[in-house]
N, C-alpha and C positions, 0 to 999 in steps of 0.2 A: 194619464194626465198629471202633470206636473201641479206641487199643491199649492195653491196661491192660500192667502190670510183672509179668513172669511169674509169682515168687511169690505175688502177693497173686491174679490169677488163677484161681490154683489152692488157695490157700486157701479158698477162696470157693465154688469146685468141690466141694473136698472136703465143706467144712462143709453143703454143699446136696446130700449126697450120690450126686452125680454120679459122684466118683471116691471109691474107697478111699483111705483116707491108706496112704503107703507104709508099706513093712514098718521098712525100714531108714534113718538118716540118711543113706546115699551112694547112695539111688534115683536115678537120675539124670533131669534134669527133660523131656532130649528123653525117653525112654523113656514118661513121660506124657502129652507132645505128642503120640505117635504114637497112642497109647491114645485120646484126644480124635478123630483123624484115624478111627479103625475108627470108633468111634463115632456120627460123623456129627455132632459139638458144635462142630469147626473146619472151616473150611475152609481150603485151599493160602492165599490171600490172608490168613485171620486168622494163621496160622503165620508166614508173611512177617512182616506188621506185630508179632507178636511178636518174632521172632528180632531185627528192629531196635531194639524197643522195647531187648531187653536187652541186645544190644549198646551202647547209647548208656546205658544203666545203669550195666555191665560200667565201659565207659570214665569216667564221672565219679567211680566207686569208683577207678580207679585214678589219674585227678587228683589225689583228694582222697589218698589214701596219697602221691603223688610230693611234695606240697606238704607234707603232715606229715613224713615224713622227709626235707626237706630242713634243719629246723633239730632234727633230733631230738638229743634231748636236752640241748636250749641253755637250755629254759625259757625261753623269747623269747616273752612275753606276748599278745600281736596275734598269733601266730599260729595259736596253740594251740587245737585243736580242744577240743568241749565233753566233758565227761567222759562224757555220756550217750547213747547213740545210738541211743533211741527218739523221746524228747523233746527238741526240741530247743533250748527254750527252760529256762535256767536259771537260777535262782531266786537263789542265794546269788550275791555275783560277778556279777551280772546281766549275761547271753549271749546274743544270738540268733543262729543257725547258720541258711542254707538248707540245704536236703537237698543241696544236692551238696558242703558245706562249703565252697566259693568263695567265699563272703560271711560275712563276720561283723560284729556290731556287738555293744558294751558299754558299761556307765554305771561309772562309776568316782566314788573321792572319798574324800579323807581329811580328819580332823578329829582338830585337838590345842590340847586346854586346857592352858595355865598359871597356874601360880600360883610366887611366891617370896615369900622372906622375908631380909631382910640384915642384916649387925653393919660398920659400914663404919669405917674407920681416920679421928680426927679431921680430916685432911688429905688427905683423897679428893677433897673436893669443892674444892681449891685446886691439887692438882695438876691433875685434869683441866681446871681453867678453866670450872668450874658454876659460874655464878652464882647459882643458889641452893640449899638443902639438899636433897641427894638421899636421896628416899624410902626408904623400909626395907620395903618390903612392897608388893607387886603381883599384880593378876591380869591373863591375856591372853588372846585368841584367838590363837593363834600363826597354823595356816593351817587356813584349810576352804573345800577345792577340791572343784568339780563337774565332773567333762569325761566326753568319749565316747571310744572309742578303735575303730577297725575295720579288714576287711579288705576290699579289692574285687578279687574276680574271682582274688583270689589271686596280684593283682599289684602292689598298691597297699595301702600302710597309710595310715593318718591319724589323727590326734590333734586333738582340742581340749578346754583345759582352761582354768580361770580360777579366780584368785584371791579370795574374801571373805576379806580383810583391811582392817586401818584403816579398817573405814567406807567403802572404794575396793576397787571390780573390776578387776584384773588379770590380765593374760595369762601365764600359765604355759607350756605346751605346746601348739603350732598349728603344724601343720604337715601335709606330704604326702611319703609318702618312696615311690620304685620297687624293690619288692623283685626281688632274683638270688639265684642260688644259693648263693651268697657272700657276701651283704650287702646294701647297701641306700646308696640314694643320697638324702637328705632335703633338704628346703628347705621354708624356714620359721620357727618363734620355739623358740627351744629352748636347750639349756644347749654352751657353746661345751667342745669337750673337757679337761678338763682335773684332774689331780690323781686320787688314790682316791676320796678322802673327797669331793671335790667331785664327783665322777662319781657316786656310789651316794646314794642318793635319801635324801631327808630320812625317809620311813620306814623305813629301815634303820639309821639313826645310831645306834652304840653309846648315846651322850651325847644331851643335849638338844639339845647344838647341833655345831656341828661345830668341830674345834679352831681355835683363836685366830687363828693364820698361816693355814690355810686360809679361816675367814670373811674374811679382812682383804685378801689374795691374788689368789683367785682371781675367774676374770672371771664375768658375770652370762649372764643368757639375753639373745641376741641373733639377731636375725632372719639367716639364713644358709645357703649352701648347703654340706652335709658328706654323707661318703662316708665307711662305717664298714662295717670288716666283721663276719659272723657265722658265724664258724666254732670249732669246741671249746677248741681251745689255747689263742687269743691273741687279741690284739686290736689294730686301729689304725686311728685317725679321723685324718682332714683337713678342714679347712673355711675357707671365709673367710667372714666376716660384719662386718653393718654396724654404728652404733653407735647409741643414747639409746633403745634397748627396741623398743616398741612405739608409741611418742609421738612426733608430730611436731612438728616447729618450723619454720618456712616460712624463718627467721632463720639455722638452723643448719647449715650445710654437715658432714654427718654423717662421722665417720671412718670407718675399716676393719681388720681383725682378720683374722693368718693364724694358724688356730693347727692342731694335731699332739699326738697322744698314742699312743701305743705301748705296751703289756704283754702279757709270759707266763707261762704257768703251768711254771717249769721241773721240777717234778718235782708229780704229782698222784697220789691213792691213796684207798681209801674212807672213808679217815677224817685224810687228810693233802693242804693244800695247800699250795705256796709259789707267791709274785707278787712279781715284780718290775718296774717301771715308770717310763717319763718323760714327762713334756710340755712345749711350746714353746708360746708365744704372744705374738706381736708384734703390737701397735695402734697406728697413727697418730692422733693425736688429734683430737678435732673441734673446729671454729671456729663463734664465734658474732659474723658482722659485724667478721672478724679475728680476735677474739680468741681466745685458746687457751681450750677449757671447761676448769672446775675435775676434778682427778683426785681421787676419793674412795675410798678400800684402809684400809677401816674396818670395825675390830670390837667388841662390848661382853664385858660381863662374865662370859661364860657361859651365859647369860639373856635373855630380853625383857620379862620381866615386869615389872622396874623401865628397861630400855633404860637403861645408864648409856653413853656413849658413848667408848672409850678410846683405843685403836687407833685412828689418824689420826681421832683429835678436830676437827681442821683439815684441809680438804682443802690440796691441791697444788695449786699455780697454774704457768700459764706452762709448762706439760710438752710437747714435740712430740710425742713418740713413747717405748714404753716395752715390754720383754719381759720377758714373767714363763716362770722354768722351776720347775720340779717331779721331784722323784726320788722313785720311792714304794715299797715293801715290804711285805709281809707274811706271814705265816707259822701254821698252824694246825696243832696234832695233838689229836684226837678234841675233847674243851671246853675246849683251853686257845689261845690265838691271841695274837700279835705283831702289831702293827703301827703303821706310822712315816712321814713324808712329809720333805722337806725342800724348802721356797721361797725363792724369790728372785725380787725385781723391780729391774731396772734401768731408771731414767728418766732420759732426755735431756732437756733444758732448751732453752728457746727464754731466754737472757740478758737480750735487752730488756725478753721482756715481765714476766719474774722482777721485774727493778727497776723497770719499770709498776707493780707489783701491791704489792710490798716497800718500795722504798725503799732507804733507807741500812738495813731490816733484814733485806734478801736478803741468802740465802746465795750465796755467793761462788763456789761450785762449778758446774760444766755441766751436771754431771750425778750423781745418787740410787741409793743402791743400798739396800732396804728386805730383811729375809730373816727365815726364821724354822723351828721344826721343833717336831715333838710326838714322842711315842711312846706308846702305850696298849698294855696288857692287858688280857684278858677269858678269866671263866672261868664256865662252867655247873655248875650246881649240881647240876643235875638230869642231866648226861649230852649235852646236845644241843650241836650244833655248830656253829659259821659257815657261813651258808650261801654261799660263795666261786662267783662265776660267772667262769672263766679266759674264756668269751666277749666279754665282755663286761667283764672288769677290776672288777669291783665285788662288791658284796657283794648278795645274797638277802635274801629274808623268812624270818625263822628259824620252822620247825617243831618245836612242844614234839612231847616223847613221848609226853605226854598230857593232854589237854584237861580243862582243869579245869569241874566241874560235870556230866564222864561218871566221877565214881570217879578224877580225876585232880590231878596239881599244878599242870598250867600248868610250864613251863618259864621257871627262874630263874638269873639271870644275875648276877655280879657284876664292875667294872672297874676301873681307875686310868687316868689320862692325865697328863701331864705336857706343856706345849707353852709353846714360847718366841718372843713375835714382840718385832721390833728396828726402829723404824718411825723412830731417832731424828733423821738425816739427812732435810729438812725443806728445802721452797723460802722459808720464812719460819723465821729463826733464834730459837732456843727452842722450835719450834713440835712439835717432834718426840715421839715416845714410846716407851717399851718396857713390858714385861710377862712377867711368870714367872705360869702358871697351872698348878692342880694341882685333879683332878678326880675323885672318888670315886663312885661311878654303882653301883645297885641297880638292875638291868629283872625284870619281871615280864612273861612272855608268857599270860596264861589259854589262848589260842588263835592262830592264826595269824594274827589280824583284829585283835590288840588288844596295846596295850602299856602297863603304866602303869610309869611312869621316876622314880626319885630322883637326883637330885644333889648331892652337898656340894664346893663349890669353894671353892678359899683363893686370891688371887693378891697379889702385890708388884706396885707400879705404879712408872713415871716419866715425868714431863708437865713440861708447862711453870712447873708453880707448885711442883714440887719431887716428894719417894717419897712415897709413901705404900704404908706394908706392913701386915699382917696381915689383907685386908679376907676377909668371908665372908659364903660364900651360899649358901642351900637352898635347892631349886626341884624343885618336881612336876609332871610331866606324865600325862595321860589322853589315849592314843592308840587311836583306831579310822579304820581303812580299811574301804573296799566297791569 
């Protein structure tokens, strides 16, 4: 006899009325193996092969519990069994689980439209060094990514994800990482650690875009090996990684990248978090045939819908080697939340190839030092709250209280930012910039899956063709995740 799973069994028993259905839920199931045994329906040997069947049942139920609370209540994505545990394929979030939960696979993907509209100061397009008149009005695909995400055997995760932007597929997220009970060891294309705001995913961002000194700052996704851990309190990644993405160049002897992040949650409550945090990142530059490659720590206006380009307009030449640090903070009670970062990059000079590149209009100095800082508020309108993961140092998908289109409003948000980047010190003299930006932000959550985002920014500029103040921008976003 081939060995079926004792409950369904006896389901099947009973429904063909063989057996009574018992009286009480805590019947116990040998007591109707023994009944089968009078009977004359099993034999010693079917018993047998049952008792193993359920044994080896028994024990993948308790795999599958050891692996679920190992990061319980982290909200760790890839691990998280399905909500459902009849069916195991689910629909929304699209999931597939084997029965013993050891394996999972999902489709993932986010999409966000832009649009803007500008009033720019007569002398924008002569500071920044446009040669010609910059637009007032734009639309964009900002990002719309496709990837999968899974788990193997319950010891392995993996990721792949890919960019439709510009007309051009890019690599987002590819990698393989060995889960422990503590963390996880990844290698592969991913985002190197670093900063809050840079850590917490583009569908979380209070704002459209993320503040000035952080776009401009911090480092990109790079292929590498890091070890982060996963546990409730705190957080701290290491990694080194290599440089120029995902694209090769047979020409370019690639650099390399050590970098370090660290936060905690020093005091946490049901409706109250604080974070506190640092990061390190040191990269040696890459050479192209000798040469030092160009170093680009470049931001725009708030926006991409017009892309005006401000923040290191002009890349850096001639850099050897350069660390960027980060101090970060934040602070939340019930809808109202604090939070603040401050950068810094220091760049070493290679002198020769400065005045290769420059001329008599190299800067004189060895070495750059670039910084810069924000601070924003945010408050719910509606009662809900930042969704804060001390695991992991970042910020959640915010859950309204109630969904709009069941009798609800959708959870509504409002914010301010302020951020200041100082880019003025420059391998080519005059070449440098600064910026004051101020950010006014309306979100609107219908649901957990969707965000549509307003913005009104003001900023002051200074470039190389002199200030320019009072420029503005509106810009709407329409965001949906899967």
């Amino acid at each position: 006899m081939k060995p079926f799973k004792t409950p369904v069994l006896l389901a099947a028993l009973i429904s063909g009325g063989i057996l009574a259905a018992p009286a009480h839920a805590e019947s116990s199931t040998s007591a109707l193996i023994d009944k089968l045994i009078e009977r004359g329906v099993l034999t010693e040997q079917d018993v047998r092969d049952l008792r193993e069947a359920e044994a080896r049942e028994s024990e993948a139920v308790a795999d599958q519990i050891k692996a679920e609370d190992r990061y319980q209540g982290l909200e760790y994505e890839p691990t998280l069994p399905l909500q459902t545990v009849d069916d195991r394929i689910q629909a929304r979030k699209f999931r597939v689980e084997s029965q013993d939960g050891k394996n999972r696979f999902g489709l993932r993907g986010r999409l966000m439209v832009d649009a803007e509209a500008a009033n720019w100061d007569d002398n924008l397009s002569e500071a920044a060094n446009e040669a010609d008149p910059i637009p007032e009005y734009g639309t964009f695909l900002r990002r719309a990514r496709l990837g999968a995400i899974g788990v193997y055997d319950n010891l392995w995760e993996w990721q792949l994800e890919v960019d439709f932007r510009d007309s051009e597929v890019r690599f987002a997220n590819a990698y393989v990482a060995r889960l422990f009970d503590s963390g996880r060891l990844a290698v592969g294309n991913f985002k190197e650690p670093f900063s809050l705001e840079s850590s917490t995913s583009s569908r979380r961002l209070t704002f459209m875009e993320r503040a000035t000194p952080v776009d401009a700052y911090r480092p990109s996704r790079q292929i590498g090996l890091m070890y982060e851990t996963l546990v409730p309190d705190w957080y701290f990644a290491a990694g080194v990684f290599g440089g120029d993405g995902t694209d090769r160049d047979r020409d370019v002897e690639e650099g390399y990248s050590l970098a370090t992040r660290a936060s905690f949650a020093p005091y946490m409550s049901e409706d109250t978090f604080t974070h506190l945090g640092a990061s390190f990142n040191h990269r040696v530059n890459a050479t192209d045939e000798g040469t030092l490659e160009d170093v680009r720590l470049r931001s725009r206006e708030g926006a991409r819908a017009i892309d005006v380009r401000l923040i290191g307009r002009n890349d850096l030449e001639g850099v050897d080697s350069y660390s960027r640090y980060a101090l970060e903070a934040a602070w939340g009670k019930g809808p109202f939340s604090l939070q603040g970062e401050y950068l810094r990059v220091d760049l070493d000079l290679d002198r020769e190839q400065v005045l290769d590149a420059h001329g008599s209009d190299a800067t004189d100095k060895s070495s750059l030092t670039l910084d810069g800082y924000y601070i924003q508020a945010s408050y719910f309108l509606t009662g809900e709250q930042r969704n804060y993961r001390a695991f992991s140092g970042d910020f959640g998908a915010v859950r309204p209280n109630s969904v709009f289109g069941n009798g609800g409003t959708g959870a509504w948000e409002i914010a301010a930012r302020y951020a200041h980047a100082d880019s003025l010190e420059h391998t080519q003299v005059g070449r440098g910039n600064k910026m004051d930006h101020y950010t006014l932000g309306l979100n609107w959550y219908p649901n957990q899956d969707m965000v549509f985002k307003l913005n009104y920014m003001y900023f002051d500029y200074e470039g190389r063709g002199g200030v320019s103040n009072g420029n503005h921008v509106l810009a709407a976003r329409a965001q949906f995740e899967f």
